[in-house]
C-alpha positions as CSV (number, residue, x, y, z in Angstrom):
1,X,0.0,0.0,0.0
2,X,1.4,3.1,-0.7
3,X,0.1,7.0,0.6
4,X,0.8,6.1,4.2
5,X,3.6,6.3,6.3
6,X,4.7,5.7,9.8
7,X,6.3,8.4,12.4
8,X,8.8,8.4,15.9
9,X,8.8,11.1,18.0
10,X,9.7,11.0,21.3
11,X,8.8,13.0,23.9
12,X,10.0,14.0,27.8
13,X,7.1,12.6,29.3
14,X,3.8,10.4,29.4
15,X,1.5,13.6,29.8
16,X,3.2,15.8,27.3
17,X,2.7,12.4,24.4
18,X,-0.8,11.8,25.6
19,X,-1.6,15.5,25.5
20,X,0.1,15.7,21.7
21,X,-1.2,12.9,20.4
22,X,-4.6,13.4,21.3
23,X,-4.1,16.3,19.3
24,X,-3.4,15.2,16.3
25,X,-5.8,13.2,16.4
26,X,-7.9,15.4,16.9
27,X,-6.4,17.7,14.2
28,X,-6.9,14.8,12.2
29,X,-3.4,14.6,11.2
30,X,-3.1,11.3,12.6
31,X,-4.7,7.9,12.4
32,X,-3.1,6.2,15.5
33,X,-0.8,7.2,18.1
34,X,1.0,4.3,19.9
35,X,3.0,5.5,23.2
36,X,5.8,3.3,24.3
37,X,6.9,4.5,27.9
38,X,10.3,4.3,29.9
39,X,12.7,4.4,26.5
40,X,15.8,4.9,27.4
41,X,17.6,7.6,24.8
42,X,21.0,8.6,24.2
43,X,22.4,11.6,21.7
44,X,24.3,13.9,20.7
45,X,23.2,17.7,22.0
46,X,25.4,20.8,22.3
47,X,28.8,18.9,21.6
48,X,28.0,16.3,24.5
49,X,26.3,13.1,25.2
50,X,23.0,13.3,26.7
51,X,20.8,10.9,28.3
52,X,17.1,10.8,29.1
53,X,14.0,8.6,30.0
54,X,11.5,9.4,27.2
55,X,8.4,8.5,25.6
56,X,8.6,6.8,22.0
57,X,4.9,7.8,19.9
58,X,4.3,5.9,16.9
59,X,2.3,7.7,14.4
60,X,0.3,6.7,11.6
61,X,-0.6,8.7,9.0
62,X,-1.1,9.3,5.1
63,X,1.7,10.7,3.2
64,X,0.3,14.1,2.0
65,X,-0.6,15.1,5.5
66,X,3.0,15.1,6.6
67,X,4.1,18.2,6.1
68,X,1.2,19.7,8.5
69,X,2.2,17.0,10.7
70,X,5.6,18.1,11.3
71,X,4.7,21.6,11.6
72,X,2.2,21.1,13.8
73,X,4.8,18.4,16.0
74,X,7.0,21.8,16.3
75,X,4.6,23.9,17.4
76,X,3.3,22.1,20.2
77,X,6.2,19.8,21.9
78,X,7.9,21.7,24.4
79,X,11.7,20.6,23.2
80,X,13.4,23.8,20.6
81,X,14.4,20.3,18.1
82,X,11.5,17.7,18.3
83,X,12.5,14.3,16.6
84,X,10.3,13.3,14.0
85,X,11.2,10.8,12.0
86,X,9.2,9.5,8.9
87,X,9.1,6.3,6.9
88,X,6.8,5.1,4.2
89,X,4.6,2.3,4.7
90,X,4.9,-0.9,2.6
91,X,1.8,-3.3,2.1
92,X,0.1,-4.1,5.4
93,X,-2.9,-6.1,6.3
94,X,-5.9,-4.8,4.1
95,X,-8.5,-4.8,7.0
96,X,-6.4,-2.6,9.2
97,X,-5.8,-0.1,6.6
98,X,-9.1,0.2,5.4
99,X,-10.0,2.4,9.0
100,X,-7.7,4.9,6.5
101,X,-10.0,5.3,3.3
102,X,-8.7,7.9,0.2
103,X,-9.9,11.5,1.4
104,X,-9.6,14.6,-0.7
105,X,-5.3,16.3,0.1
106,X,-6.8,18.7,2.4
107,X,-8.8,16.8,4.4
108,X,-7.2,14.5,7.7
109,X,-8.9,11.3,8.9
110,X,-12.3,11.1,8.8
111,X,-14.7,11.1,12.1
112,X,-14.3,7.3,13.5
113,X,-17.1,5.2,11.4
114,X,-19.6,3.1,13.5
115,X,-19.2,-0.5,12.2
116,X,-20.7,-3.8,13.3
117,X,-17.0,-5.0,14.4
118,X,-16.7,-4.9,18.1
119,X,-13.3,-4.0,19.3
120,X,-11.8,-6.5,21.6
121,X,-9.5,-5.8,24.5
122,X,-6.0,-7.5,24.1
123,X,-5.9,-10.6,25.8
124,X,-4.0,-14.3,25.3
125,X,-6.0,-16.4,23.4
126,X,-6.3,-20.2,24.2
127,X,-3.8,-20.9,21.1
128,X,-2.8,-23.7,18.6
129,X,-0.5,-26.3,18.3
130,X,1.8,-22.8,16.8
131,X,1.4,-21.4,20.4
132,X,-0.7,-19.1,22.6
133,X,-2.4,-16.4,19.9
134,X,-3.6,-13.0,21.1
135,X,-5.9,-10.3,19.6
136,X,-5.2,-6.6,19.8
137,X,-8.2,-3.8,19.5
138,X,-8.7,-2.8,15.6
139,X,-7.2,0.1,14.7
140,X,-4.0,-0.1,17.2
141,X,-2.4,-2.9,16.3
């Protein structure tokens, strides 16, 4: 599938990726934000070697949007040089993307659409002779 594309920013703290990642989605510059907590990071800044506990966000979007993505990524995350990082998305499981239909450029992601799928909380399944199986909720996985 091509037109979508994943992004990493990381951020200094659980309430400042919750707080930016519900807006973008709200923005509708975003499909999904997964936070990863307790990520250890280590650069580069001002000629020495930092480190910091951060927040990873993983962000899905569609590939025209990025630009106001980035933009909007600067204007609201408190660090002067936000890492964002952006790769594009190779084929993934049809279902999943579907949640992302074609919109016109300037539009984001449309208002959430009411299907007859019930989302299912992420538990360990009873499994196969392949091992134990698990489900994750549609549209985070």
């Amino acid at each position: 599938m091509s037109g979508f594309s994943v992004c990493m920013v990381t951020a200094p703290s659980m309430l400042e990726a919750r707080d930016l990642g519900r807006s973008l989605l709200k923005e509708r510059l975003v499909a999904c934000v997964n936070l990863v907590p307790a990520v250890s990071s280590m650069y580069w800044w001002e000629g020495q070697i930092e480190e910091a506990d951060e927040v990873l966000m993983i962000l899905k979007t569609r590939a025209h949007l990025l630009d106001g993505l980035i933009g909007r990524i600067r204007e609201l995350h408190s660090y002067s040089v936000p890492e964002v990082l952006s790769w594009p998305l190779g084929p993934g499981n049809p279902e999943y993307l579907t949640g992302w239909p074609p919109r016109p450029p300037d539009e984001g992601f449309p208002e959430p659409r009411l299907t007859s799928r019930k989302p299912v909380v992420m538990k360990r399944g009873i499994g196969s002779a392949n091992g134990p199986s698990w489900r994750l909720p549609h549209g985070c996985d």
